[in-house]
Structure formats: structure tokens, C-alpha cells
C-alpha positions in Angstrom: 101.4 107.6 79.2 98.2 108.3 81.7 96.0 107.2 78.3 98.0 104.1 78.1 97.7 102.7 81.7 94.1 104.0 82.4 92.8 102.1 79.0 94.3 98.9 80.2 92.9 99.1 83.5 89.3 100.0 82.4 90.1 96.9 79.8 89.5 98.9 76.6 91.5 98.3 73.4 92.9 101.2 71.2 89.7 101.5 68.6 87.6 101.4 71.5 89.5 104.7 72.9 90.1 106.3 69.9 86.0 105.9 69.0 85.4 107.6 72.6 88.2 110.3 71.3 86.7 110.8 68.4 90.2 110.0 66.9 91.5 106.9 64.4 93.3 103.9 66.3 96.4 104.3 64.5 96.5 108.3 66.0 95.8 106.8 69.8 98.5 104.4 69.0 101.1 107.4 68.1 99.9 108.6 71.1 100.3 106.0 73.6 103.9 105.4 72.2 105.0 109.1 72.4 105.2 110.1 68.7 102.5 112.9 69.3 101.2 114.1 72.3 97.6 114.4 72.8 96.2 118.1 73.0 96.4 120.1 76.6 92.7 120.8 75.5 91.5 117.6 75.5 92.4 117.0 79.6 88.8 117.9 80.6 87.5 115.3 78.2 89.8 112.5 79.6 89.4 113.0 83.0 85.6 112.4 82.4 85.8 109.5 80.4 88.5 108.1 83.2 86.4 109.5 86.2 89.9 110.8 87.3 90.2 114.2 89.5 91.4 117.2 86.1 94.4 118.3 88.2 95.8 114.3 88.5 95.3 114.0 84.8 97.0 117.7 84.0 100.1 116.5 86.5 100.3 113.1 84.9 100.4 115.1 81.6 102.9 117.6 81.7 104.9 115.2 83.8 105.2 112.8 81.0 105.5 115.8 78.1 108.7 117.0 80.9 110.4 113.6 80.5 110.1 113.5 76.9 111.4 116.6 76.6 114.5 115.7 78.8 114.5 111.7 77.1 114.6 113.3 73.7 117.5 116.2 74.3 119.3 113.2 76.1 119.3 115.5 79.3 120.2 113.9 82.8 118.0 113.4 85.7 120.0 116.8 87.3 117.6 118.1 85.0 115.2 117.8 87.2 116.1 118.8 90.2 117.1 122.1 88.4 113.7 122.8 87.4 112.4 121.9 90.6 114.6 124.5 92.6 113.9 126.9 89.3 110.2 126.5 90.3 110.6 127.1 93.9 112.2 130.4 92.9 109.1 131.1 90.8 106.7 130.1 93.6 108.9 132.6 95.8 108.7 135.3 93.4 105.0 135.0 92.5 104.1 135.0 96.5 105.9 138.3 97.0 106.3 140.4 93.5 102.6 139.6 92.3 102.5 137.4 89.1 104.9 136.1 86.8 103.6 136.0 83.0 105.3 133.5 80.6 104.7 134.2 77.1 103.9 131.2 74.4 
């Protein structure tokens, strides 16, 4: 979504993107609609390009891959406030037990 609304504000089109991207228009298009997700590796590049702070662009990122997640396993918005209390508790546990390690 954060590709989306930052092209049309700078006024680009898609093949003007993608060629920035390195990428075909068609791909950016899958992307802006939420059939494929761009790559976590690519964050760096696009807060560049957008002269956006990285951590605003990795927060708008995983926020949107979140709601797809819950928008595709048709999930309420309880879901949410779940994971948010689940984080607390991780935030919590990090702070006094040292640090958590979640595995890919």
C-alpha cells in the first residue's frame, strides 16, 4: 500500500516505478493491488527513492503485510488487539529475561 499512495503523490505512473524498481509494470501493479508483496529487502531502496524515514516505510510495511494476513484468513479486528497485548507481553519479557529469538 505505502508504494501505491507515495507514487501518486510524487505523480509517477506504474512504468515509471517499476523502471526505478528495476521491476516490469505489470509486477508493481501485482504489487500495488496485493497479489505479491514486495521484498522486506527492498525497504532501504524505497525509502530512498521516497525520501521517507526506513523505520516509517518498515511500519507501513508490515502493517499492511498484518492486515492482509488477517483480510485473507477472514480474521476480525479482535485480532488485533490480541497481538497487540501478545506484543506487550513480549516487550515485557524481552526487558526482563534478555532476548526472545523467533525462528523463520
Amino acid at each position: 500500500m505505502v508504494i501505491l499512495l507515495e507514487r501518486k503523490e510524487l505523480g509517477w505512473n506504474q512504468t515509471q516505478l517499476a523502471f526505478q524498481l528495476n521491476i516490469d509494470a505489470a509486477k508493481l501493479s501485482k504489487i500495488e493491488n496485493g497479489i505479491f508483496s514486495l521484498q522486506e529487502d527492498r525497504l532501504q531502496e524505497i525509502s530512498k527513492m521516497f525520501e521517507m524515514n526506513y523505520d516509517e516505510v518498515k511500519d507501513m510495511f508490515f502493517a499492511d503485510e498484518i492486515a492482509k494476513t488477517i483480510y485473507k484468513n477472514q480474521c476480525t479486528v479482535d485480532t488485533l488487539k490480541l497481538a497487540d497485548e501478545i506484543l506487550t507481553y513480549y516487550i515485557s519479557t524481552n526487558a526482563k529475561q534478555g532476548q526472545i529469538e523467533f525462528k523463520k
